[in-house]
N, C-alpha and C positions, 0 to 999 in steps of 0.2 A: 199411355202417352209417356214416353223418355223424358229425364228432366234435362235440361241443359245446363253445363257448366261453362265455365268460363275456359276458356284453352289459352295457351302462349300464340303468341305470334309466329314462332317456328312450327308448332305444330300444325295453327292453321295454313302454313305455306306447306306443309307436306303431305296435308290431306288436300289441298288445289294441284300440287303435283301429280299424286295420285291420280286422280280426277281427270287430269291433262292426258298422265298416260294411257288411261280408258281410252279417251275419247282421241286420242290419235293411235291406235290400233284401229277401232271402226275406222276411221277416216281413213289411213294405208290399206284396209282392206279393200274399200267404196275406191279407192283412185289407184289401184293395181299395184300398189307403193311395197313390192313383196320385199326388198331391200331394207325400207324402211321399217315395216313391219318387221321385220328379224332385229334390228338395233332395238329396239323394246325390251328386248328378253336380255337375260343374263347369258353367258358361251355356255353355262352346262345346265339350260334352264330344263323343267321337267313339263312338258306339255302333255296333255291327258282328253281324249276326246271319249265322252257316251253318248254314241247315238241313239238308247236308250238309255234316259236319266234312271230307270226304274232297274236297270239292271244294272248289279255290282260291278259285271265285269267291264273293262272300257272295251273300244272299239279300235281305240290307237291311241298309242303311247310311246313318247318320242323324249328322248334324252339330253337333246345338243340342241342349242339356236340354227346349227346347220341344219339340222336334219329337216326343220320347217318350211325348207323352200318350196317342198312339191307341196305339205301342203298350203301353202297360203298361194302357189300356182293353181290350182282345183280352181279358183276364185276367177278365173278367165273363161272358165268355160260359160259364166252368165255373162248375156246382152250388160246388165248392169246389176250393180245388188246395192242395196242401202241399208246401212245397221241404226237402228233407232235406240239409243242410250237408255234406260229406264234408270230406276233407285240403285244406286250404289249405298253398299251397307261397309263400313269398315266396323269388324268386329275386333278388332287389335290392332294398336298403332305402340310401335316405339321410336324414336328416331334414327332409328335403321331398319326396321322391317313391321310388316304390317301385314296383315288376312283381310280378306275384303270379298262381297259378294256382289256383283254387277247383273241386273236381270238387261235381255235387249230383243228385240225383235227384229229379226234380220230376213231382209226384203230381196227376191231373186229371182231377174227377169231372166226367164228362156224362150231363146225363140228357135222353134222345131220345125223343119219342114214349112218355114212362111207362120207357123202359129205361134203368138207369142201367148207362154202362161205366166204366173206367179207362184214361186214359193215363200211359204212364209215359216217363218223355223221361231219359234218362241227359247230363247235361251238363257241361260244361265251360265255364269264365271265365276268360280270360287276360283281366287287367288292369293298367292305370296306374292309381296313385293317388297324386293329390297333398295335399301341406298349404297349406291356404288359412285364414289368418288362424287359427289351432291347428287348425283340424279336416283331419280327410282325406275327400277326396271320389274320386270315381271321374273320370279326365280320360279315359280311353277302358276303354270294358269291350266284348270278344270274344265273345258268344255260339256256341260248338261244339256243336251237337247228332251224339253220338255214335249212341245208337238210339233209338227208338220201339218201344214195344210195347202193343198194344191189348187189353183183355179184357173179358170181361161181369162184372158187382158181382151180388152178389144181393140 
């Protein structure tokens, strides 16, 4: 069990910011907000996808906020998809950057020839986040896909 300390009032606003900018990332994803979603990141942030968490090597790895369009377009090809926020962990905060791990499970209706299935992708986010002019952005976010599991919807 963590002991708890007392924190400043600044700090506890920049771990709620923090917190905000998790959770409106899922949200821009869930409402196609691919615009949106790109203002999160920093212009030369470092995005990193494994779609095997178990393997060193990533799967894709992107350098610029621009470059995130196509993927966070990928995201149209579900009926619908829902990101379910789990434990954020900030392992470092300073009042300008912070490490942080975010678990989520991310919920993705296809519908195939009249059939609708579900994917479910069990994930993980190791990130940097920086403060840029008061806000916090993401200057690299880790994509871990821990598992996949596929099923029929009725």
């Amino acid at each position: 069990m963590s002991k708890h300390v007392a924190i400043s009032p600044g700090e506890a606003a920049d771990r709620l910011a923090i917190r905000e900018l998790v959770e409106a990332y899922a949200h821009c994803a869930d409402r196609r907000d691919a615009t949106g979603q790109m203002s999160l990141f920093t212009e030369d942030t470092h995005f990193v996808v494994y779609m095997n968490a178990k393997d060193p090597a990533p799967s894709q790895e992107l350098h610029a906020r621009a470059e995130l369009a196509p993927v966070f377009a990928e995201l149209n090809k579900y009926d619908a998809t829902t990101h379910f926020l789990g434990q954020s962990t900030l392992f470092t905060l300073t009042s300008e950057r912070g490490i942080g791990e975010t678990y989520c499970l991310a919920h993705h209706v296809i519908v195939d020839g009249g059939q609708r299935r579900l994917m479910v992708a069990s994930l993980r986010y190791l990130d940097t986040f920086v403060k840029m002019d008061g806000a916090w952005l993401f200057a690299e976010r880790r994509l871990y896909v821990d598992w996949i599991e596929q099923r029929a919807l009725a």
